[in-house]
Each structure stands twice: as structure tokens, then as C-alpha cells.
C-alpha positions as CSV (number, residue, x, y, z in Angstrom):
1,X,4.5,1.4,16.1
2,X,7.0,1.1,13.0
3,X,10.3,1.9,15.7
4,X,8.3,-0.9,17.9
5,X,8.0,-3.4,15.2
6,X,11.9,-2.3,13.2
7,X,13.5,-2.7,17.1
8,X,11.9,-6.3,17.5
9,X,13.1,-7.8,14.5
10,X,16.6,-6.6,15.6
11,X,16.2,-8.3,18.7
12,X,15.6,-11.4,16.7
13,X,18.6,-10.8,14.7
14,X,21.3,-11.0,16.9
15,X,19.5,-13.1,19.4
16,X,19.1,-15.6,17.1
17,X,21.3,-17.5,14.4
18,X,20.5,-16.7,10.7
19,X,18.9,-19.7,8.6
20,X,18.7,-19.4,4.9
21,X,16.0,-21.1,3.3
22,X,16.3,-24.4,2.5
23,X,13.8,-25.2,-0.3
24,X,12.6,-23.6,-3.8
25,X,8.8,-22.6,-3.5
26,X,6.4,-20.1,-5.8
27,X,3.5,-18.4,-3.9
28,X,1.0,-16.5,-5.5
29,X,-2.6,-14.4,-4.4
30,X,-4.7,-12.0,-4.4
31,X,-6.3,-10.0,-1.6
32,X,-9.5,-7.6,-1.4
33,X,-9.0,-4.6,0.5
34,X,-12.0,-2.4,2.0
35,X,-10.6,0.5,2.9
36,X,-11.7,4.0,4.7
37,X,-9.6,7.1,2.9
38,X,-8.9,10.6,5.0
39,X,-7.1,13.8,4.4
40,X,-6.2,16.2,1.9
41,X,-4.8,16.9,-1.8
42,X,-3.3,19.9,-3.6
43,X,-2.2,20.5,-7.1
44,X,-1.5,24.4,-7.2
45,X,-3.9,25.8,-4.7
46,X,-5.6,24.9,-1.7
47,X,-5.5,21.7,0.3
48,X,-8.9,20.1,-0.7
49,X,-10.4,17.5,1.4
50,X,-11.1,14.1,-0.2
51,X,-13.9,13.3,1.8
52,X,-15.5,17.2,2.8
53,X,-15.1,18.0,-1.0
54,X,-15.0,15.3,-3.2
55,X,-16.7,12.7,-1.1
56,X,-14.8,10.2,-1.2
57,X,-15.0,7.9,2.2
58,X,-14.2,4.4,1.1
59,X,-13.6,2.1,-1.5
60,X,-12.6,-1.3,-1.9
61,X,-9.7,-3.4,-4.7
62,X,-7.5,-5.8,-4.8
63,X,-3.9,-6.6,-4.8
64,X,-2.0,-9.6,-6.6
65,X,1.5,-11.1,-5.6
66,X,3.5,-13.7,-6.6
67,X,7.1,-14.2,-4.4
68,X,10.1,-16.5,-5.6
69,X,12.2,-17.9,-3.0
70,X,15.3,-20.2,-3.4
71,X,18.0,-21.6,-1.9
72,X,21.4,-19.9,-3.5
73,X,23.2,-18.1,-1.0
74,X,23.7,-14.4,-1.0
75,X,21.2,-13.9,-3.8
76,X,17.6,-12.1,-3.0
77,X,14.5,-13.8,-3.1
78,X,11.9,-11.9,-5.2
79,X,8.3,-10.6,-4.9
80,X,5.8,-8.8,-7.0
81,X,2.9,-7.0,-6.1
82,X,0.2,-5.2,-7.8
83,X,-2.0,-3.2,-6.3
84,X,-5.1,-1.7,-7.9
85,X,-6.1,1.2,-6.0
86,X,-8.5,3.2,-8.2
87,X,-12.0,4.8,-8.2
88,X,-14.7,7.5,-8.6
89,X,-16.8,9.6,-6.7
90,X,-19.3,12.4,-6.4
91,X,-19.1,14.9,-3.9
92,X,-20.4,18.8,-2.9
93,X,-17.4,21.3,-1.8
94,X,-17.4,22.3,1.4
95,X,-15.1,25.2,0.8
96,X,-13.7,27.4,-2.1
97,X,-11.0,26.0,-4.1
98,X,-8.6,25.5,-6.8
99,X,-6.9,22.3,-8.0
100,X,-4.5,22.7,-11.1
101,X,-6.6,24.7,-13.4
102,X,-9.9,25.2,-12.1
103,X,-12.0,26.2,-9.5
104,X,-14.5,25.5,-7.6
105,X,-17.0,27.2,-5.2
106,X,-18.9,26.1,-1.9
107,X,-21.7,24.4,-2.8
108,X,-20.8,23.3,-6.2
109,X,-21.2,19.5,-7.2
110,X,-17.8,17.9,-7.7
111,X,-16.3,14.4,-9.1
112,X,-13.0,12.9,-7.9
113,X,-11.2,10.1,-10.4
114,X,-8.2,8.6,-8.6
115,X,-5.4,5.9,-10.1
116,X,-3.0,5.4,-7.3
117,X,-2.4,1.9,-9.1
118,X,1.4,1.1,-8.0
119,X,3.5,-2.0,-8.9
120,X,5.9,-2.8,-6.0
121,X,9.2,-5.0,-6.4
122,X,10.7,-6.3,-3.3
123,X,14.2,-7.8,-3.4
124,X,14.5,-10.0,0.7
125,X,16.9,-12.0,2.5
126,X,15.3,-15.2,4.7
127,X,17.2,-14.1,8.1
128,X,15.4,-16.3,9.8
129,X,13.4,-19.6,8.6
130,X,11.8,-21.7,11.2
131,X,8.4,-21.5,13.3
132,X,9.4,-17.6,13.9
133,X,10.3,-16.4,9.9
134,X,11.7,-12.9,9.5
135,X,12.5,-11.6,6.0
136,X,14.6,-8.3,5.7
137,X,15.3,-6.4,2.0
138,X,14.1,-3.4,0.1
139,X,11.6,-2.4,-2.2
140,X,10.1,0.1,-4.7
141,X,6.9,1.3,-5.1
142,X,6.4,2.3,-9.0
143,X,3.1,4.5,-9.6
144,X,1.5,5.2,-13.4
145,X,-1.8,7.0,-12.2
146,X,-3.6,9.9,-12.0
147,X,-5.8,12.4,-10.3
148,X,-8.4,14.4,-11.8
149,X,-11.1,16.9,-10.0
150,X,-14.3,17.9,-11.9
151,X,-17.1,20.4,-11.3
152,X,-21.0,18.9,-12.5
153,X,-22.9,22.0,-11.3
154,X,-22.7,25.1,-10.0
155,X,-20.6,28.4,-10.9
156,X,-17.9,26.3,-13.0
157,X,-20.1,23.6,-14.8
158,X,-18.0,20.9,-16.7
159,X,-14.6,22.0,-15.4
160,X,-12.0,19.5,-15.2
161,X,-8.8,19.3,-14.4
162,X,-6.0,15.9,-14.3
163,X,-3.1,15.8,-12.5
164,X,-0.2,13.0,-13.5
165,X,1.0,11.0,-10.7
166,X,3.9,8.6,-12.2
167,X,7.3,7.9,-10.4
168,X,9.3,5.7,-8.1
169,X,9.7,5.9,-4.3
170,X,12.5,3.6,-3.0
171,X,11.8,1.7,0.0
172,X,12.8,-0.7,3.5
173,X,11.4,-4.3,3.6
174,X,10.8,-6.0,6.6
175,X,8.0,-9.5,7.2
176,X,7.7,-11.2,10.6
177,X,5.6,-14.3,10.9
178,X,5.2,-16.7,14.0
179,X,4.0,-20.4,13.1
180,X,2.0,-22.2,15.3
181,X,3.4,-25.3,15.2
182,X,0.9,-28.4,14.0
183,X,-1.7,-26.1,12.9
184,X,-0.9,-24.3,10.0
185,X,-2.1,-21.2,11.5
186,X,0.3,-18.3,11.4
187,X,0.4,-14.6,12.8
188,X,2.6,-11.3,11.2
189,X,3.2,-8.2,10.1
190,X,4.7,-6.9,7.0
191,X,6.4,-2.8,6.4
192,X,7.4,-1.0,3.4
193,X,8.9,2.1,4.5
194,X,10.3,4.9,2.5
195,X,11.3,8.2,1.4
196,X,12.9,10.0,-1.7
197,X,13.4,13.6,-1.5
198,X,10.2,15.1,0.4
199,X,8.3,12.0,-0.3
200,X,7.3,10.1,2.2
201,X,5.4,6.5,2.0
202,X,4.5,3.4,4.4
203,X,2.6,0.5,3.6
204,X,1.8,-1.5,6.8
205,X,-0.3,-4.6,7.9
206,X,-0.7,-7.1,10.4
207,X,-2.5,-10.6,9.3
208,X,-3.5,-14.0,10.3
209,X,-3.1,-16.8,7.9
210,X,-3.6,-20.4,7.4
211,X,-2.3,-22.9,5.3
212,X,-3.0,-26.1,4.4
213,X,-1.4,-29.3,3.4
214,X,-2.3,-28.5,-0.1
215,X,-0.8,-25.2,-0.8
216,X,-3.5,-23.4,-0.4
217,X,-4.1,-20.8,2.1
218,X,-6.1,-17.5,3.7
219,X,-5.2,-14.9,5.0
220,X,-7.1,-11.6,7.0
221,X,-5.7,-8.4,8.5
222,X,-5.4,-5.1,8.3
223,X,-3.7,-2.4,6.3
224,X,-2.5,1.2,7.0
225,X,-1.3,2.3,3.9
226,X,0.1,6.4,4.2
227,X,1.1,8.7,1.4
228,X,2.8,11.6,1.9
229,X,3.3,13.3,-1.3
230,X,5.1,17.0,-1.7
231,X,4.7,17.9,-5.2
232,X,4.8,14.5,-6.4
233,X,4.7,14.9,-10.6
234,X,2.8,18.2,-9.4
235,X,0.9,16.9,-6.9
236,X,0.4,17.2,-2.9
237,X,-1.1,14.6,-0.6
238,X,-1.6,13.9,3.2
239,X,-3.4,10.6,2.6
240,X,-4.1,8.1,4.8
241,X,-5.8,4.4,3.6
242,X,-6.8,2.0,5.8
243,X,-8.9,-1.1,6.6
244,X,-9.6,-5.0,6.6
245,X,-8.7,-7.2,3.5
246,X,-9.3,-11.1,3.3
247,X,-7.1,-13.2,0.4
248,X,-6.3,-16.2,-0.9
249,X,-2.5,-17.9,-2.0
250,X,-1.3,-20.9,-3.2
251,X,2.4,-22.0,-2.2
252,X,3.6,-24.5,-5.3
């Protein structure tokens, strides 16, 4: 899907002429995410299932933005997101293990804390600007979280142990969106894709959006976000995040 979608806006490219943009415009948002979680974790032991051990299923946040765009050539237009990705949950294992400094038995009553909280700053060129938009650049995703694994009962009662998850991943940018002319109904898809060292993320979604006359628009889709950490700040992941999200913007 991410070759099929990269290879497409290459077609556009050099099928069509470039356009930069032609006006100065703020938008700004926020979107709720529901999301399903699966797969695994490790910190110095075992790979521990989030949902099998520490029950964790799904969850829902939110994620705020604000983009810049302007018209001076050969600079980057800017955006900002946040995205709050955070929660707690109570779970039984379902197998023996160890995570950082403790351990836990089959059977034993567990609690999972996660802050995968990440601030993302995307630097993008307008390649194209008309009722088909494309917007190439790059980006970083910057995380300041944690993850910390508890037992509440059984064999190792009011065990804890918190793993540090704080770094930078660099990424590739890349936003398609098709207007439907008249309407202010609009279809895309937006990829962060990246990699440093062993480290691999991507942060995917496909939406449908309206705006209106006002500035003020909606937006639904749905988001695929993938984290594949190998000992990131001592910590393993095989993560997978996905689900619907609804939002609201305002273009000034």
C-alpha cells in the first residue's frame, strides 16, 4: 500500500506541472482517534503481549495541528502536530515474564501505563495546488513518554517497573487530496515514513473532508499508525495502532 500510494504521487509529478501556492492561509484542529492496539513489548526479557498480558485492546485521544502555508518560493510550508497517545489498563498474564526489573507469573493481575505522547514537525513543499493537491517534505516524530508494567496480585504483589521512551525518529512526508469541485468535499491520504538506525515508524491515513465557505471544516478516516521499536531508550515494540477518527479545522 505505502509503494502504491509513494509510486502515484510520482506519476503526478512528472505528469503534471508544479504550482506553488498562491495565497497565505493558517489551519488549525483537532481530531479524536478510536483506536484498536496489537502486538508485543520488551524491555530486557520476554516479548509481552499488550493485549494477552496487560489487556490492553483499545483506547481513544486526540491529536491537535496547526499548518502555515505561504507563498515565498523555495521556502517550506510548516506543520505541527500533537498527538496525545496515552492510557492505563488492567490485565491478567497469560504467560511468564519479565519486563525491565520484574517479573511476572501466569495468572498474576497486571497494570500497563503507556505515554507514547509524540510532537511531530513537518517541513512540505506545495508540488501541486489545484483540484488534485499533493504536498511532498519531511518530518520528525519527537517522543517524551513512558512505559511502565505493574503486578496488583499474585506471586510479585506491587511490583513495578518504568521504561523511558524519549527520542527523535526522522521521517518522509507525503499528502494527496482530490477536490471535488463545487462541493467542498475532498478525498486523501497522508504518510509519515521513517527510520533511524533499527527504528522503524509509519503513520498512515486515508480521510474525507469537507469545507465550508466559512473556514470551517470535518474531516473522518482512518489511521494505521506502526511502531517498530528495537531498543528504543531500552525499549522493544512490534506495535500496531489503528482505527476511525472524526475532527474538526478551521482554515483562517
Amino acid at each position: 500500500m505505502n509503494k502504491i500510494k509513494l509510486a502515484s504521487a510520482l506519476t503526478l509529478v512528472f505528469a503534471s506541472a508544479g504550482a506553488n501556492a498562491d495565497f497565505l492561509g493558517i489551519y488549525a484542529g483537532f481530531q479524536q482517534w478510536n483506536y484498536d492496539v496489537d502486538g508485543t513489548i520488551n524491555s530486557v526479557g520476554n516479548n509481552i503481549d499488550v493485549s494477552n498480558d496487560l489487556g490492553l485492546s483499545s483506547d481513544d485521544n486526540i491529536t491537535k495541528f496547526v499548518a502555515f502555508e505561504h507563498p515565498v518560493p523555495f521556502l517550506p510550508n510548516i506543520a505541527v502536530y500533537q498527538n496525545d497517545l496515552r492510557g492505563v489498563t488492567n490485565g491478567t498474564a497469560g504467560q511468564d515474564f519479565t519486563f525491565g526489573g520484574i517479573s511476572a507469573n501466569t495468572g498474576d493481575a497486571t497494570q500497563f501505563a503507556y505515554n507514547l505522547d509524540h510532537d511531530e514537525y513537518v517541513l512540505y513543499y506545495e508540488i501541486l495546488d489545484n483540484w488534485v493537491n499533493l504536498d511532498l517534505g519531511v518530518s520528525a516524530k519527537k517522543f517524551d513518554g513512558s512505559a511502565s508494567v505493574a503486578t496488583r496480585l499474585g506471586s510479585n504483589a506491587g511490583a513495578r517497573s518504568t521504561v523511558d521512551i524519549s527520542g527523535s525518529v526522522p521521517m518522509l512526508y507525503a499528502k494527496a487530496q482530490f477536490d471535488l469541485p463545487f462541493t467542498g468535499l475532498s478525498a486523501g491520504g497522508q504518510l509519515h515514513l521513517g527510520q533511524f538506525q533499527d527504528d522503524k515508524l509509519s503513520d498512515m491515513k486515508a480521510y474525507l473532508a469537507y469545507e465550508g465557505e466559512t473556514g470551517f471544516g470535518i474531516e473522518v478516516g482512518y489511521r494505521i499508525f506502526e511502531l517498530e521499536f528495537d531498543d528504543f531508550d531500552a525499549l522493544s515494540s512490534d506495535l500496531t495502532i489503528d482505527g476511525f477518527y472524526a475532527g474538526l479545522s478551521y482554515h483562517f
